[in-house]
TORPA-4810 file (N, C-alpha, C, O; in nm, 3 decimals):
<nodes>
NODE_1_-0.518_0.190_-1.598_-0.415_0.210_-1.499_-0.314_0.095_-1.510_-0.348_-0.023_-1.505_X
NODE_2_-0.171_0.142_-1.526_-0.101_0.028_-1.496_-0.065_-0.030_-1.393_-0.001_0.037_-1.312_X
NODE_3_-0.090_-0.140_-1.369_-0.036_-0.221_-1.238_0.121_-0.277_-1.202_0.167_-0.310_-1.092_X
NODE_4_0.186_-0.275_-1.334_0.298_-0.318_-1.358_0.339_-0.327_-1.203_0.258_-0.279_-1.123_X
NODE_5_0.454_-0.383_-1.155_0.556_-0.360_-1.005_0.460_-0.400_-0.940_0.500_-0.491_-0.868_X
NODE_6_0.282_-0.369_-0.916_0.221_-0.396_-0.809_0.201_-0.593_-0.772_0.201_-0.687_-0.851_X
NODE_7_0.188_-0.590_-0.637_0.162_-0.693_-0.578_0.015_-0.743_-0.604_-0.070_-0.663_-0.565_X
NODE_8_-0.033_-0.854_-0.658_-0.170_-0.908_-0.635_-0.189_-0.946_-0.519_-0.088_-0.979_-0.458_X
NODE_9_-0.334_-0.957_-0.439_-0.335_-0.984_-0.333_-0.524_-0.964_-0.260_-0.574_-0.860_-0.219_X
NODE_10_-0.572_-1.066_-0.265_-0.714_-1.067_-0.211_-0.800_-0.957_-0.339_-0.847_-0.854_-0.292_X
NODE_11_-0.814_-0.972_-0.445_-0.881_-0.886_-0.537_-0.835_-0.761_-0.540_-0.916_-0.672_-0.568_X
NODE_12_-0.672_-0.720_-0.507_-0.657_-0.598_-0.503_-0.511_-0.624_-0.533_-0.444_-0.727_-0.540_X
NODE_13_-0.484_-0.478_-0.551_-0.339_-0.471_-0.620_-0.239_-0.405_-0.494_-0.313_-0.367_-0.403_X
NODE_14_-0.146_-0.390_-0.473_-0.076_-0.268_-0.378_0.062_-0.272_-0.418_0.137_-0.363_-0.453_X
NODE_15_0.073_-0.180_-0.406_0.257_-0.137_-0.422_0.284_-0.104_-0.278_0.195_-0.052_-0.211_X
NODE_16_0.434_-0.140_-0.213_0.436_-0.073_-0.093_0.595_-0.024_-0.172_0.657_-0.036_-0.278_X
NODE_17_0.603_0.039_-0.031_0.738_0.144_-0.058_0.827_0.221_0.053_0.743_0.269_0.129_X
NODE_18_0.951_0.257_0.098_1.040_0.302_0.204_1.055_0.407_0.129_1.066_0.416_0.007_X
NODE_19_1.055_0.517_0.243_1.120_0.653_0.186_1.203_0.668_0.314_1.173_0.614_0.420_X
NODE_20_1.314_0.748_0.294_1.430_0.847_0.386_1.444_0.952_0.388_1.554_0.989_0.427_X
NODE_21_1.321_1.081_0.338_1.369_1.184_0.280_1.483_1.227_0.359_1.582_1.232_0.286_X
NODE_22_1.503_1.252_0.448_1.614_1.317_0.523_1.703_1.226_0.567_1.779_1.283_0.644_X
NODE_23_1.728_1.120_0.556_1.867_1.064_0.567_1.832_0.994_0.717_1.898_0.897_0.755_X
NODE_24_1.712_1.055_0.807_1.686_0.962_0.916_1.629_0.827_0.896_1.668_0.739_0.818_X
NODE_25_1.514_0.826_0.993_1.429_0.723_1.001_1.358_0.687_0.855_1.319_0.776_0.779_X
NODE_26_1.348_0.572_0.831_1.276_0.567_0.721_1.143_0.520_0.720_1.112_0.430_0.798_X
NODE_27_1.032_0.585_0.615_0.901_0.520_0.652_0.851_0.457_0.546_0.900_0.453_0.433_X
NODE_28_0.718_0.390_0.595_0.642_0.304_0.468_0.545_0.374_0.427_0.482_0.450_0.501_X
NODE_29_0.516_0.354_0.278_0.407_0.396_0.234_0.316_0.272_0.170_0.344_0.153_0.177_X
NODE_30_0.201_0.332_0.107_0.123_0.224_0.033_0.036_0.312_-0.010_-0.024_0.405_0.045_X
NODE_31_0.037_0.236_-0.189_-0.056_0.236_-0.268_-0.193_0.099_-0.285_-0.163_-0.020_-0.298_X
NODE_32_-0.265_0.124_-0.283_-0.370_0.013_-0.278_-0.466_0.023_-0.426_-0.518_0.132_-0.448_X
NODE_33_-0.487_-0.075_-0.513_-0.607_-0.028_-0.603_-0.703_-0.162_-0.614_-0.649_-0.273_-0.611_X
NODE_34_-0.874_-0.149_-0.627_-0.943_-0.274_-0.654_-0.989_-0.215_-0.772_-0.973_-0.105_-0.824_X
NODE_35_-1.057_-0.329_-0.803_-1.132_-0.339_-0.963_-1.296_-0.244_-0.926_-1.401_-0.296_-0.887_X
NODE_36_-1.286_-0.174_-0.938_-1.464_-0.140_-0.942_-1.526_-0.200_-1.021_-1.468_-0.249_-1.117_X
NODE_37_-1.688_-0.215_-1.002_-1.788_-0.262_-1.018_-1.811_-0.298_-1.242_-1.856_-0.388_-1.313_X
NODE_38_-1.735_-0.140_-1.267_-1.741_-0.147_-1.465_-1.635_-0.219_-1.431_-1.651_-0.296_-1.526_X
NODE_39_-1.558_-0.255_-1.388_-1.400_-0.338_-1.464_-1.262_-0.258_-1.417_-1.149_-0.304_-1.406_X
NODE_40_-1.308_-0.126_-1.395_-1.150_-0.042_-1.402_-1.125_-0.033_-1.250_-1.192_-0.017_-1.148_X
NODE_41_-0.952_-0.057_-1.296_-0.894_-0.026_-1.118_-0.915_0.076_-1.069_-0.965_0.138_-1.164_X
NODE_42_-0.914_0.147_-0.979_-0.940_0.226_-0.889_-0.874_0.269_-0.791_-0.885_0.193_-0.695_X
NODE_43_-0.794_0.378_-0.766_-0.688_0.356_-0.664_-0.749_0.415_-0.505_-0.769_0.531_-0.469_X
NODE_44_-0.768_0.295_-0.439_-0.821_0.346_-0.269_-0.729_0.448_-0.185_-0.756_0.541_-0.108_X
NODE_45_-0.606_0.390_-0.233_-0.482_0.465_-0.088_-0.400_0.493_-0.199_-0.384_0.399_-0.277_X
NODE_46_-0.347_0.594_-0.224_-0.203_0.639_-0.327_-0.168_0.737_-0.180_-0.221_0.827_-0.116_X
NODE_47_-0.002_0.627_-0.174_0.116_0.702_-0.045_0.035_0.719_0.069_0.016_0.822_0.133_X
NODE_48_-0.007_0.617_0.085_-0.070_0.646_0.248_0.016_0.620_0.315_0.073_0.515_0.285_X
NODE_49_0.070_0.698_0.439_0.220_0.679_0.516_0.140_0.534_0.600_0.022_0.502_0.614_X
NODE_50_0.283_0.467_0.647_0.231_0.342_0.734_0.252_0.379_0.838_0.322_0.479_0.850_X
NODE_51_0.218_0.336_0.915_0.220_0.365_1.112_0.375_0.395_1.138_0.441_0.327_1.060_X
NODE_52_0.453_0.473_1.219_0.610_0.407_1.269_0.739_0.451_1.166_0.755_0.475_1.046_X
NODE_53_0.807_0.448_1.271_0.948_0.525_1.214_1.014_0.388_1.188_0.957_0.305_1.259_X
NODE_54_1.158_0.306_1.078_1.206_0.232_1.085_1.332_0.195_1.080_1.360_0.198_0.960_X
NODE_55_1.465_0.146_1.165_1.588_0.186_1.145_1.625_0.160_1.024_1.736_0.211_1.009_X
NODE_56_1.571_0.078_0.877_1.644_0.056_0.744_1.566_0.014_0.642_1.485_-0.074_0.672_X
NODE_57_1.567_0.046_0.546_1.484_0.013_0.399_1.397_-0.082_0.416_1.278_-0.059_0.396_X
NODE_58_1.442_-0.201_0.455_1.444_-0.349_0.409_1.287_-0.327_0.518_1.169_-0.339_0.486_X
NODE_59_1.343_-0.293_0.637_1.227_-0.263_0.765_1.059_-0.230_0.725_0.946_-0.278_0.732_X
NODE_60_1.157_-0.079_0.666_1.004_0.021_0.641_0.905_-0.087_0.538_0.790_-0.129_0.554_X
NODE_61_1.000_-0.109_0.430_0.903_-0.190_0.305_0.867_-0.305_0.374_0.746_-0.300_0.395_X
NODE_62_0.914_-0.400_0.417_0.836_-0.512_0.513_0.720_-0.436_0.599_0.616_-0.485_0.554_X
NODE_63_0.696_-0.372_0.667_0.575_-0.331_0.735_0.504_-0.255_0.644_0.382_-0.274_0.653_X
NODE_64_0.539_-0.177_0.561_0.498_-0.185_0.439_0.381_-0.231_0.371_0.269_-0.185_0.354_X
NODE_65_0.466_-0.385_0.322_0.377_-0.486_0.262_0.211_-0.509_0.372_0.089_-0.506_0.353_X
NODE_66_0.309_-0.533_0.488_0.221_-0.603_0.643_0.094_-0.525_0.653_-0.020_-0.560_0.685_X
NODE_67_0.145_-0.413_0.618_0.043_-0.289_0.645_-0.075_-0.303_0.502_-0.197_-0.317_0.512_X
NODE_68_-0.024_-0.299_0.423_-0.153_-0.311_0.326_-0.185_-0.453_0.302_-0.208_-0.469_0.182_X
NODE_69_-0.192_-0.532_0.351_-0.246_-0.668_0.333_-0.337_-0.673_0.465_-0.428_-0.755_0.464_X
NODE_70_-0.318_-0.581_0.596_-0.377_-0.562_0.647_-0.510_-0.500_0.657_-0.605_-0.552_0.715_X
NODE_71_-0.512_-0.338_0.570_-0.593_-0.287_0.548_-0.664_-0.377_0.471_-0.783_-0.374_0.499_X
NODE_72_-0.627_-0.480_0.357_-0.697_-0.511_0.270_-0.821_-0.662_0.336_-0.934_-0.698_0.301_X
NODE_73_-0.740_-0.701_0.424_-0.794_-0.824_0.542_-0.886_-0.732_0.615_-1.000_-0.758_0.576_X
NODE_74_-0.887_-0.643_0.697_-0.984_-0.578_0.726_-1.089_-0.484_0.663_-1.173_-0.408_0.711_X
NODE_75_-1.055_-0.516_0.541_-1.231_-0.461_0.437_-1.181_-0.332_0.458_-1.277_-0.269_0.413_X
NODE_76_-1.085_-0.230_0.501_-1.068_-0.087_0.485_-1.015_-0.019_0.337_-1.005_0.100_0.307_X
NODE_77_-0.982_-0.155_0.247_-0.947_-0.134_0.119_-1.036_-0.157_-0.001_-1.010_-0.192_-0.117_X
NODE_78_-1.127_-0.134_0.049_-1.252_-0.173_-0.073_-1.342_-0.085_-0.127_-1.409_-0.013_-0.053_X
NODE_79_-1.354_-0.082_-0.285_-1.419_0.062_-0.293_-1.503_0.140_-0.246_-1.504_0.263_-0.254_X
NODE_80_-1.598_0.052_-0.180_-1.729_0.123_-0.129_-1.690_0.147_0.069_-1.775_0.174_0.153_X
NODE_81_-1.564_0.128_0.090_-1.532_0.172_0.229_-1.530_0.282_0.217_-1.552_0.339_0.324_X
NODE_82_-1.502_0.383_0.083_-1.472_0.523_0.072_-1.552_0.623_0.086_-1.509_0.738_0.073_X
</nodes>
């Protein structure tokens, strides 16, 4: 799996991300991946929406980030949470 763009962060990787599909509110997403047990990444969360509507890009991807460093601080990002 490539990680390229992703963020390192507590033994795990994440990409976050803002979408607008419709030109309104914009939201966050997140990708999350850890290393399983043989060596290979593993992806926990691919586009998991984040909590909340946000008035602008910059917004959504900041809570974003907040949001999966969160999951990953509370052990909800780890392979065997699944």
């Amino acid at each position: 799996m490539d990680l390229q763009g992703f963020t390192y962060y507590k033994d795990h990787w994440y990409e976050a991300s803002a979408t607008s599909p419709t030109g309104g509110p914009w939201h966050g997403e997140v990708t999350i991946c850890a290393k399983a047990v043989d060596g290979r990444s593993i992806k926990i969360f691919e586009h998991e929406p984040v909590p909340g509507q946000y008035f602008s890009e910059g917004e959504a991807w900041q809570h974003a980030r907040d949001y999966a460093e969160k999951l990953i601080d509370e052990g909800r990002a780890n392979p065997d949470s699944h």
